[in-house]
C-alpha positions in Angstrom: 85.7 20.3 44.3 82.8 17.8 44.5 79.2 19.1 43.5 76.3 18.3 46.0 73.9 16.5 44.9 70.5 18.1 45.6 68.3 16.1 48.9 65.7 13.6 47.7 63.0 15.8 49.0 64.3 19.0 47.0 64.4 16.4 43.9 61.2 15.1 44.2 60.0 18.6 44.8 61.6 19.8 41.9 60.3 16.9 39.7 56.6 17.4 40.9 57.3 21.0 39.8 58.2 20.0 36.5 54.7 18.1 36.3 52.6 21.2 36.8 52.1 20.8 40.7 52.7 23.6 43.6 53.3 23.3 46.8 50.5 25.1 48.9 50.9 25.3 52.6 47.0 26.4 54.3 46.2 26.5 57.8 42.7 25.3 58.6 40.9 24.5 62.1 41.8 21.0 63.8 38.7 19.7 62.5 39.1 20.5 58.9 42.4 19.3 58.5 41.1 15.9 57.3 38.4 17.5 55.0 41.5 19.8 53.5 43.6 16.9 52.6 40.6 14.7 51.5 39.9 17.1 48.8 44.1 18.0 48.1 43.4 13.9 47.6 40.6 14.2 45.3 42.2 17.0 43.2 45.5 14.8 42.7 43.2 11.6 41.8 43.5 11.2 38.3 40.0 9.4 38.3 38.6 12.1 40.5 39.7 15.4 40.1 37.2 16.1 37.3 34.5 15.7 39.6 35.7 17.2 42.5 36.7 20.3 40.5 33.7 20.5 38.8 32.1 20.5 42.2 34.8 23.1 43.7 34.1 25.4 41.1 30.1 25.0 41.5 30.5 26.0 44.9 33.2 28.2 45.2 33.3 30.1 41.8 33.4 33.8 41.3 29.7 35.4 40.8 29.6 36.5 37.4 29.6 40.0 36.7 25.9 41.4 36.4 25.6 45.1 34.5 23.2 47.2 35.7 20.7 46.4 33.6 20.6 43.0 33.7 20.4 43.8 37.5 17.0 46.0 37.3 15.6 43.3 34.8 15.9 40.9 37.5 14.9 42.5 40.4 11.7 42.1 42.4 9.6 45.0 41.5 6.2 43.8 41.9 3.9 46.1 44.3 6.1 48.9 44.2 4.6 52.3 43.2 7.8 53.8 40.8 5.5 56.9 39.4 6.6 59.9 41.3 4.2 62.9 41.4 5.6 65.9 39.7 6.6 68.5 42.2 8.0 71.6 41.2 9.0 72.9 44.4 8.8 76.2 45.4 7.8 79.3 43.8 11.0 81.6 43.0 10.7 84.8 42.2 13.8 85.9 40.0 
């Protein structure tokens, strides 16, 4: 019994695999197609990819988690009356 011998394109896929690299399939508008693979270029560049992740990451990054207090502290509050006038309601007789 002979053992196949894997295709060159599953051996090559395999040995990028072994080099830290996935295989991501996207589809994108007609349009973007070259800007998609322009940047897949630029991430794969060894003298690029610093740069183009940096700038991927500026743009594209998750917002940072605010608290709620950091939130108020930040917000524009100038003009706004915050004192409330103290209203007791209604008269209840119990």
């Amino acid at each position: 019994m002979t053992i196949k011998s894997k295709s060159p394109v599953a051996a090559h896929r395999a040995r990028r695999s072994d080099e830290g690299y996935v295989r991501v399939e996207v589809s994108v508008r007609k349009e973007d197609a070259v800007l998609v693979r322009r940047v897949a270029s630029a991430l794969s560049d060894p003298v690029r990819q610093g740069e183009a992740r940096a700038a991927l990451r500026r743009t594209f990054a998750d917002p940072a988690e605010i608290g709620l207090k950091s939130l108020l502290a930040s917000a524009p509050l100038d003009g706004i009356d915050l004192d409330r006038a103290r209203d007791l309601g209604r008269d209840v007789d119990l």
